[in-house]
MDTraj code that builds the backbone (N, CA, C; nanometers):
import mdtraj as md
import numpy as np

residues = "UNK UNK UNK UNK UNK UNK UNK UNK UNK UNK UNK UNK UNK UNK UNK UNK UNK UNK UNK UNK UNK UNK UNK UNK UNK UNK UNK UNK UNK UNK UNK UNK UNK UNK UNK UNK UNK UNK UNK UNK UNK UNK UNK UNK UNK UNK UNK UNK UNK UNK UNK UNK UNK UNK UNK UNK UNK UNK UNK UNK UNK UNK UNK UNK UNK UNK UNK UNK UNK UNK UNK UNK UNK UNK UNK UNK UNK".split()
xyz = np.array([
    [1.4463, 2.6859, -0.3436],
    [1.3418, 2.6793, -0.2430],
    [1.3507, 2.5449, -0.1722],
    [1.3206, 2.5261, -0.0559],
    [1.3502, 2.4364, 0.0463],
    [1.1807, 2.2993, 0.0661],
    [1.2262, 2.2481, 0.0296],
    [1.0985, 2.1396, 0.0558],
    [1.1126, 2.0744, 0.2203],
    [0.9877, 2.1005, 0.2409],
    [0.9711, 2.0240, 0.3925],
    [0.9134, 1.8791, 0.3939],
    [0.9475, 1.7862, 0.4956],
    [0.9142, 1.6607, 0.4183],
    [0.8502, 1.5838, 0.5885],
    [0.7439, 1.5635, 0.5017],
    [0.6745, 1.4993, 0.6357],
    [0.6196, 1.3309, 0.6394],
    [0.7182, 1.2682, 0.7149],
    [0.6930, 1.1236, 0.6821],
    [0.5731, 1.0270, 0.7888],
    [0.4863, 1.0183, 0.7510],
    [0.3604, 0.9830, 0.7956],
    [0.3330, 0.8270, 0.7612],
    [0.5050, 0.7740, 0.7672],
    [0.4958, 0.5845, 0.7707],
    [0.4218, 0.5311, 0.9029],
    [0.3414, 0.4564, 0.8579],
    [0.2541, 0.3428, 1.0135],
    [0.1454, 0.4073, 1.0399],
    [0.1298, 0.5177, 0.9703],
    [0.0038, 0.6150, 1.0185],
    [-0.1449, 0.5273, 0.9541],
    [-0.2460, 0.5353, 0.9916],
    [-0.3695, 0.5075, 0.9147],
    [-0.4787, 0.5638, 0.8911],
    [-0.5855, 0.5661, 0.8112],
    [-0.6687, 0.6973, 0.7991],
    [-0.7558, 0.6802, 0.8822],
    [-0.7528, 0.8227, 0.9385],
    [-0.7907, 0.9307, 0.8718],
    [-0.6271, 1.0633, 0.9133],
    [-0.5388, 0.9748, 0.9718],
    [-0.4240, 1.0731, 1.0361],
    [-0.3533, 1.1242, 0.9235],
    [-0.3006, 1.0371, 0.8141],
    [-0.2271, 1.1001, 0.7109],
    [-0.2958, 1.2514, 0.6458],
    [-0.4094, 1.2647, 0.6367],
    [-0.4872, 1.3663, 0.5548],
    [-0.4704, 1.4477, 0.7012],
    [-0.4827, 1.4409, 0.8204],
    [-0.5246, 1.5016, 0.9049],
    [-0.4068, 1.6403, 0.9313],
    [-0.2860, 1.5241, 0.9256],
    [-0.1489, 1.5545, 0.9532],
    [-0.0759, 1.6356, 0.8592],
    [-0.1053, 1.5829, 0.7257],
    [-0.0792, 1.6557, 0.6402],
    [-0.1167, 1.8302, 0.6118],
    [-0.2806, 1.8096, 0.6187],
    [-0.3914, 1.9361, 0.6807],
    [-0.3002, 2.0176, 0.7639],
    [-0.2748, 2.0092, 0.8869],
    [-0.2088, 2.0898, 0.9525],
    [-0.0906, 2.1633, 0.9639],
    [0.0112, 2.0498, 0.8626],
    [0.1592, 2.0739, 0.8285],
    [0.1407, 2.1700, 0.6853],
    [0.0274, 2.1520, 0.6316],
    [-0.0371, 2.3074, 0.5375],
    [-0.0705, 2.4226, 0.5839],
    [-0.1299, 2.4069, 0.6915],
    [-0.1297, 2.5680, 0.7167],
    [-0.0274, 2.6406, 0.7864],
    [0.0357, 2.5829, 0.8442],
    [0.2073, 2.6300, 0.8858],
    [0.2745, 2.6728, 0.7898],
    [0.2411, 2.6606, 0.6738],
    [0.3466, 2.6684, 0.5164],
    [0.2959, 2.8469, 0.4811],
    [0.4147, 2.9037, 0.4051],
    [0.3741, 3.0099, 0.3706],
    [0.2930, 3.0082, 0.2678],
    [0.2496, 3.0619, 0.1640],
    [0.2213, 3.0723, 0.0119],
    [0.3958, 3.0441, -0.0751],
    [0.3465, 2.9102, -0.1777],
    [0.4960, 2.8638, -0.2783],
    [0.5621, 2.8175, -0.2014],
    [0.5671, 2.7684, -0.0550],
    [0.6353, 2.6339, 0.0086],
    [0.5870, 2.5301, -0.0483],
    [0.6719, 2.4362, -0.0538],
    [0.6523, 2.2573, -0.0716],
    [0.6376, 2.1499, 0.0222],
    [0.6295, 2.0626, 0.0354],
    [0.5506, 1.9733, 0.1334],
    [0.5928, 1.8731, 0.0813],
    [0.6697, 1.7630, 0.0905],
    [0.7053, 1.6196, 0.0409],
    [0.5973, 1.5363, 0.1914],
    [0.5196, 1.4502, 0.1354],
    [0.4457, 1.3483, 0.2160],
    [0.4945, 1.2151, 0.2028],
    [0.4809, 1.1024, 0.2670],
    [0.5281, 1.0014, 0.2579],
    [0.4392, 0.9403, 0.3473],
    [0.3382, 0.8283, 0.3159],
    [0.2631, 0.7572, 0.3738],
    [0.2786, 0.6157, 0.3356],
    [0.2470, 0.5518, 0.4115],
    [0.2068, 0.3782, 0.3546],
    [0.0662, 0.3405, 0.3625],
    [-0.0293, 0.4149, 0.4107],
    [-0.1703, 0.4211, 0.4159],
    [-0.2135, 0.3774, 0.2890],
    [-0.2509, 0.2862, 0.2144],
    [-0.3162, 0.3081, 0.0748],
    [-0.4496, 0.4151, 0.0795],
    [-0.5006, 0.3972, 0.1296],
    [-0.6054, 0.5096, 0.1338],
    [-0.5440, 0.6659, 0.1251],
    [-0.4297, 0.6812, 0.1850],
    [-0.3534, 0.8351, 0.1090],
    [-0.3830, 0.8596, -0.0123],
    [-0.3566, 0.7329, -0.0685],
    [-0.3466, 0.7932, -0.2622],
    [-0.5099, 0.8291, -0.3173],
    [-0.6338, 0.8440, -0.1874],
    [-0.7378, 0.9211, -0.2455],
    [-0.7745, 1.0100, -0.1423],
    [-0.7316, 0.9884, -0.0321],
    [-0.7054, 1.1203, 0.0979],
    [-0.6790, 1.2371, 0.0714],
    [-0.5503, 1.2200, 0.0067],
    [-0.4587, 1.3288, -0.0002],
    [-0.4825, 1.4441, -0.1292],
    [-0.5020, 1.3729, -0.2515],
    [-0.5821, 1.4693, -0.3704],
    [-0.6903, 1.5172, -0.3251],
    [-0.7765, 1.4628, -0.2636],
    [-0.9175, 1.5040, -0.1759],
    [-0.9063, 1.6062, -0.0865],
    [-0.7969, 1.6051, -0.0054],
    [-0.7663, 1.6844, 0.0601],
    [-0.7272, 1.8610, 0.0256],
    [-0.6289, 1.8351, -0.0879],
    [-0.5991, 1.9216, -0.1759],
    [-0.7490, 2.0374, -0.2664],
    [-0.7910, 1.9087, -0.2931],
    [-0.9396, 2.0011, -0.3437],
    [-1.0035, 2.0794, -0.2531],
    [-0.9826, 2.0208, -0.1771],
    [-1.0680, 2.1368, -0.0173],
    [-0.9654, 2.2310, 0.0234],
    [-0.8109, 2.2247, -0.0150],
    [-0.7545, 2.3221, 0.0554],
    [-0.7110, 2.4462, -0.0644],
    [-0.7065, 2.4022, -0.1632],
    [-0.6547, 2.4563, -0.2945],
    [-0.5252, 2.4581, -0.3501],
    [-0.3948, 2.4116, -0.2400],
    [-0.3289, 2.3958, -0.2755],
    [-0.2840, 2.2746, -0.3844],
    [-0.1614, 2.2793, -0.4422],
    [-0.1422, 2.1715, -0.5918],
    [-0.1021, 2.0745, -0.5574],
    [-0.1184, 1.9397, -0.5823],
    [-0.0499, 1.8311, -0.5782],
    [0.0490, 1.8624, -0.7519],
    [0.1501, 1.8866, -0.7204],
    [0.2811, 1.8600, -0.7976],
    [0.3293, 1.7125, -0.8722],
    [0.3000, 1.6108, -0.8078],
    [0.3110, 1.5179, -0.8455],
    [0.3012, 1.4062, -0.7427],
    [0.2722, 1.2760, -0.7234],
    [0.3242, 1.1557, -0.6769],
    [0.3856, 1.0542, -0.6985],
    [0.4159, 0.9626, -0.6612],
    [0.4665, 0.8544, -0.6958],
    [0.4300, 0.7226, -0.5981],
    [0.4723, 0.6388, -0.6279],
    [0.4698, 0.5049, -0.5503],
    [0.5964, 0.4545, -0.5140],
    [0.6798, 0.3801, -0.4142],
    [0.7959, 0.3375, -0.4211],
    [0.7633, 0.2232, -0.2922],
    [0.7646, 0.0867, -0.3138],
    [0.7301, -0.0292, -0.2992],
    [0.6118, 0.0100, -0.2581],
    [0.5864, 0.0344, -0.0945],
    [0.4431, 0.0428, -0.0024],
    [0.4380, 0.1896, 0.0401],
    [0.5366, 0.2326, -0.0091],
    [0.5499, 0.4319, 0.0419],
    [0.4639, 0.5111, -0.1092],
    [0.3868, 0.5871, -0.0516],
    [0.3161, 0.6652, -0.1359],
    [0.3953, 0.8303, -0.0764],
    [0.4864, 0.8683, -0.2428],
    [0.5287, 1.0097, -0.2256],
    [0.4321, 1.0875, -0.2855],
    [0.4232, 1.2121, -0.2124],
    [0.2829, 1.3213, -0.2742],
    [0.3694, 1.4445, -0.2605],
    [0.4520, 1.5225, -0.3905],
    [0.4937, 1.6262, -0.3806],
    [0.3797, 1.8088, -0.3772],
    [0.3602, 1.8605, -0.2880],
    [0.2528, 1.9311, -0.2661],
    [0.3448, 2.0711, -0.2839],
    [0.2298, 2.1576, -0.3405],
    [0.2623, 2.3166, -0.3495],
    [0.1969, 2.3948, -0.2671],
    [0.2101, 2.4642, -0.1939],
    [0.0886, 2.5793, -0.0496],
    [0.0718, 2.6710, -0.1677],
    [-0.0784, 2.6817, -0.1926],
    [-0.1536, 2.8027, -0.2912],
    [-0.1127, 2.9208, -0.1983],
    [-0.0849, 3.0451, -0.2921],
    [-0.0964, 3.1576, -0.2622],
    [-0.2400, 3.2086, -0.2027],
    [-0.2357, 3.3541, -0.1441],
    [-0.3050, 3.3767, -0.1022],
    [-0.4111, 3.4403, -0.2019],
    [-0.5413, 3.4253, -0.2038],
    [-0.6792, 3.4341, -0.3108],
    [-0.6857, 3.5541, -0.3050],
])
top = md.Topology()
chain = top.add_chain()
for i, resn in enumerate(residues, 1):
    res = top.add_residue(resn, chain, resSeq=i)
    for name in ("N", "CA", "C"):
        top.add_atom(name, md.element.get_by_symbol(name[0]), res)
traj = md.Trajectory(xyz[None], top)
């Protein structure tokens, strides 16, 4: 399966969550989503975000000032 990767460096909030938001509903159900922000505020945006949309955060990471957020698109309810 193919991960789509959306790099949202220089962005500031509220655009990373915004951007992200939208590049989710384009996704089918079991697409992936790689994010990449430098926003510190992502790393409570983006789980936040997730709770309102239902899809999974898979995992993140940190790598110097880049915040990676590997995301799953929930199936349909």
């Amino acid at each position: 399966m193919t991960t789509d990767i959306l790099d949202l460096s220089g962005l500031k909030c509220p655009l990373p969550a915004l951007k992200t938001r939208k590049a989710l509903s384009r996704l089918t159900p079991g697409s992936r989503l790689e994010v990449h922000c430098t926003d510190p505020l992502a790393a409570i945006d983006i789980p936040n975000l997730l709770n309102e949309t239902g899809d999974r955060l898979e995992g993140s990471l940190r790598d110097g000032d880049r915040l990676i957020f590997r995301i799953e698109k929930a199936g349909a309810a």
